[in-house]
N, C-alpha and C positions, 0 to 999 in steps of 0.2 A: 418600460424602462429597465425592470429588473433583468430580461435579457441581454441590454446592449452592455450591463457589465459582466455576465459572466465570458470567461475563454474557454471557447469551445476549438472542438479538432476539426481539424482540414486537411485534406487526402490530396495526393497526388502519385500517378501510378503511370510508370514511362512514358514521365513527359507531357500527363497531360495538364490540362488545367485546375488550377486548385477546385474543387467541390469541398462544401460543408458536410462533413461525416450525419449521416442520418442516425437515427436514434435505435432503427432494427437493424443497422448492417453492422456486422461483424467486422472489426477491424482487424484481428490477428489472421481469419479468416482470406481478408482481399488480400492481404500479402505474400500471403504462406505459399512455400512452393517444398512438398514433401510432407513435412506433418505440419497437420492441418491448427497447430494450435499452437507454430512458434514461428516468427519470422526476425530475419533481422533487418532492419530500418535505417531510418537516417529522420533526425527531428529536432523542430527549434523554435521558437520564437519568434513571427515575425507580425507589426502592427498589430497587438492583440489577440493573434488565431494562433492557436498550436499547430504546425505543422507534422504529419507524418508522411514520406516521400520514400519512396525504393530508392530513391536518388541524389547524392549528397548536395547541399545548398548550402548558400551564404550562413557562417554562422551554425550549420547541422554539426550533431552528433551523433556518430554510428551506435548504436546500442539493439539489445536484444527487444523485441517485441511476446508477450506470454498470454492462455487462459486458458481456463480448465477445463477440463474434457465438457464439462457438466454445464459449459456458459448458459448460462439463458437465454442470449441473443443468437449462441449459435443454435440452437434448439428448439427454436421457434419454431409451431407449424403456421399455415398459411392463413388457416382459421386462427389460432393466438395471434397473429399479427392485425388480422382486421380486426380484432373484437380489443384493439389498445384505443384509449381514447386519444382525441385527437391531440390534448394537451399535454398528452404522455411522448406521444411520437415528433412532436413539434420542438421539442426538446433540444433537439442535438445531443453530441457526444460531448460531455464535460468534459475540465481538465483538475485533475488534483494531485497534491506536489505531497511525498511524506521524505521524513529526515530519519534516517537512519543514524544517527550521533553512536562515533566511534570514538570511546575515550583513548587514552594513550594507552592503558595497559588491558588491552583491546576488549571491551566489553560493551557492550550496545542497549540502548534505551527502548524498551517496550511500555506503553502506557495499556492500559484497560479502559473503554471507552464507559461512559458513565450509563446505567440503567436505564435512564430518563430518555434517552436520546433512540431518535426515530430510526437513525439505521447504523446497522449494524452492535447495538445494544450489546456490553457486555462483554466487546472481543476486543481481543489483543494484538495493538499496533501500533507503528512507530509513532509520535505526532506530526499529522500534517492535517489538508483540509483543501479550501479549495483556494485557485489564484484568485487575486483582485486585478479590477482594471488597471491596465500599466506597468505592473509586476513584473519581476525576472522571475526564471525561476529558483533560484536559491535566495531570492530577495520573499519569497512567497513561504519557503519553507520556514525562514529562520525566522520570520513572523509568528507562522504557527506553531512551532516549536515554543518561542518564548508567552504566547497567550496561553496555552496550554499546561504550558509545565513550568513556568518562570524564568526558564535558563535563556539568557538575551545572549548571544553570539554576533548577532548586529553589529555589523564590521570591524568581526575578529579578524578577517582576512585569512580564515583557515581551509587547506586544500579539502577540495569537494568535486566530485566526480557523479556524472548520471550512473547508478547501476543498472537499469534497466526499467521497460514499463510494463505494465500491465493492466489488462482488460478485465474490467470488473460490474458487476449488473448486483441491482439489488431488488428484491430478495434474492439471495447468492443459486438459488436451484429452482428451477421452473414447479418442483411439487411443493413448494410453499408460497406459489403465488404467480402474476405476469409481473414481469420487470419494472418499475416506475423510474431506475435510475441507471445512467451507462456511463461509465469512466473511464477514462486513462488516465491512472495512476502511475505518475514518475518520481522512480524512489532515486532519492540522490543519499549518496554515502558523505558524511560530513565530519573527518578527522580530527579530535581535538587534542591539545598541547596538556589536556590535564586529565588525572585519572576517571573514573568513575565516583570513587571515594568525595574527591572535589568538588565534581559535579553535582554529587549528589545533596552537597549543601546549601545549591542555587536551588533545591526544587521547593516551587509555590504553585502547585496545580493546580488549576481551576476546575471545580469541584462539579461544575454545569457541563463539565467537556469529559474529565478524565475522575476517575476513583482509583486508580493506586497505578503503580510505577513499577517496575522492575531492570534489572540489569543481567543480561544474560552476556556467559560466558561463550568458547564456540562450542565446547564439549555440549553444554544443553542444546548449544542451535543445533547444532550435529542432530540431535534427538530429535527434536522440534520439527526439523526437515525429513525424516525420517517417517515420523505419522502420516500416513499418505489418506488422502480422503476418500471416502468407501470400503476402506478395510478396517475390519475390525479388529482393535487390539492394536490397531500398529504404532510404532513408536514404543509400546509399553515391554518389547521383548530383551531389551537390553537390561544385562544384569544392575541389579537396582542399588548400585554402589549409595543413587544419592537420590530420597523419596520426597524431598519436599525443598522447596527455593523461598529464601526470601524476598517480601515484597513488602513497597512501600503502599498503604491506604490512606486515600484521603477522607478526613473528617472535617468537615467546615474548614478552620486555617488551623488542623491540626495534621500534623502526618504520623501514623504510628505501623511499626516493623509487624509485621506477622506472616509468618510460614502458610505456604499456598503449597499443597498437595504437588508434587510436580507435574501427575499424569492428568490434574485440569490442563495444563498448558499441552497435552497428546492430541484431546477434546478433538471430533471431526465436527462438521458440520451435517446437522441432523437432517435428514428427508422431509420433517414436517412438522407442523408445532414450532413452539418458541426457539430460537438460538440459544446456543450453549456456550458458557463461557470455556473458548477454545482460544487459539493462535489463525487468525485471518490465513485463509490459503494464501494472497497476494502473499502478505507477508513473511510466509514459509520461502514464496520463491525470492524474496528479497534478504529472506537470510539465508537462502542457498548461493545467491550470489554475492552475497558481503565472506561467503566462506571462501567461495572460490579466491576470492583476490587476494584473499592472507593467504593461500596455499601458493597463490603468483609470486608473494612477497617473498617464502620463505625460499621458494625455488632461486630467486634472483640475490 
């Protein structure tokens, strides 16, 4: 029963017939035409299946398709793939929605995901999670947004835009492990009428999901994006006007202010052993494209 509710992705590829995306095929991969690790799409919602189509439909949105050199799915050899169990590959490709909340005086919500938690432990990302049955997808987000972090937007009626998706596998690098999880993550940009300041007085985190909060500026995304994964040092070459960010931690239903090192949030992701409290690669490319559209803004 727990499959028939999750939304899983569905392919379609000149025309042909929808197929349910399997659990080792690379989706950035079937699309790609030049580099092999970005395509552009067209995708949407129909009867509970996520759609992704080279081809626009009822209801689609063109948006960009992304994953990192390093996928796991792409990366598979023939042998990793037979030696997955069968309950791994049976899977499909899940669907998960995050929110990017862009206050008025443009500053964006990162959370840190809480220790305890199975994946992705530790890193920093916007809050989202996965859709439920029957769901939109900005009806999915603003859900997990407000279980997460408190702040309800539930039919604020505030402009929101797909920025882009991205393909994601966990553990995020084949040398710490075979993949047990495969995503499309669709980041929507979620515009609000009030500052950050404001916002920041709705926050009631939940403490089983998230441990602390922060508000970046674009000068730090700038930075953020910057850290490229596999290089060492990157991110940290920029003159160090500003060495530490504040952040919100949560304590039970306490929240208290304390200064986070900036160059944790530079953090890559490590080859092996435990994760490190870094900035999610997805997430770097969804605050490379929350950049680009203020530089659209300011152009026009």
């Amino acid at each position: 029963m727990e499959s028939a509710k999750r939304v899983l992705v569905y392919l379609s590829k000149e025309s042909s017939l929808l197929q349910r995306a399997k659990f080792v095929q690379g989706i950035t991969g079937y699309f790609a035409s030049g580099n092999p690790d970005r395509a552009v799409v067209n995708c949407g919602l129909d009867h509970n299946r996520f759609i992704i189509s080279d081809q626009p439909f009822t209801g689609s949105r063109k948006t960009e398709l992304q994953r990192p050199s390093f996928c796991p799915i792409k990366n598979l050899t023939a042998d990793q793939t037979a030696s997955l169990p069968e309950e791994t590959t049976g899977r499909g490709v899940d669907v998960g929605v995050a929110i990017l909340l862009q206050s008025v005086n443009k500053r964006i919500l990162l959370t840190r995901r809480s220790k305890e938690l199975h994946i992705f432990p530790n890193v920093w990302v916007p809050p989202g999670g996965h859709m439920e049955d029957g769901e939109e997808l900005l009806d999915a987000g603003l859900r997990e947004l407000q279980e997460e972090t408190g702040i309800n937007l539930c039919g604020a009626n505030l402009p929101w835009s797909i920025l882009g998706l991205w393909e994601s596998a966990f553990p995020p690098l084949l040398s710490r492990g075979l993949p047990t999880r495969h995503h499309i993550v669709t980041y929507l940009l979620v515009t609000s009428n009030e500052t950050h300041q404001e916002l920041q007085e709705k926050l009631q985190p939940d403490e089983q999901e998230v441990s602390a909060c922060v508000w970046l500026d674009p000068e730090i995304s700038e930075r953020i994006v910057a850290s490229k994964e596999g290089e060492e040092d990157s991110g940290r070459k920029s003159p160090e006007v500003q060495t530490s960010i504040t952040i919100t931690e949560v304590r039970g239903r306490s929240l208290t202010q304390k200064d986070l090192a900036l160059s944790t949030l530079f953090n890559t992701a490590p080859i092996d052993g435990e994760d490190a409290e870094r900035v999610s690669t997805g997430t770097k490319y969804a605050l490379e494209l929350w950049l680009r559209t203020l530089r659209r803004e300011e152009v026009t």
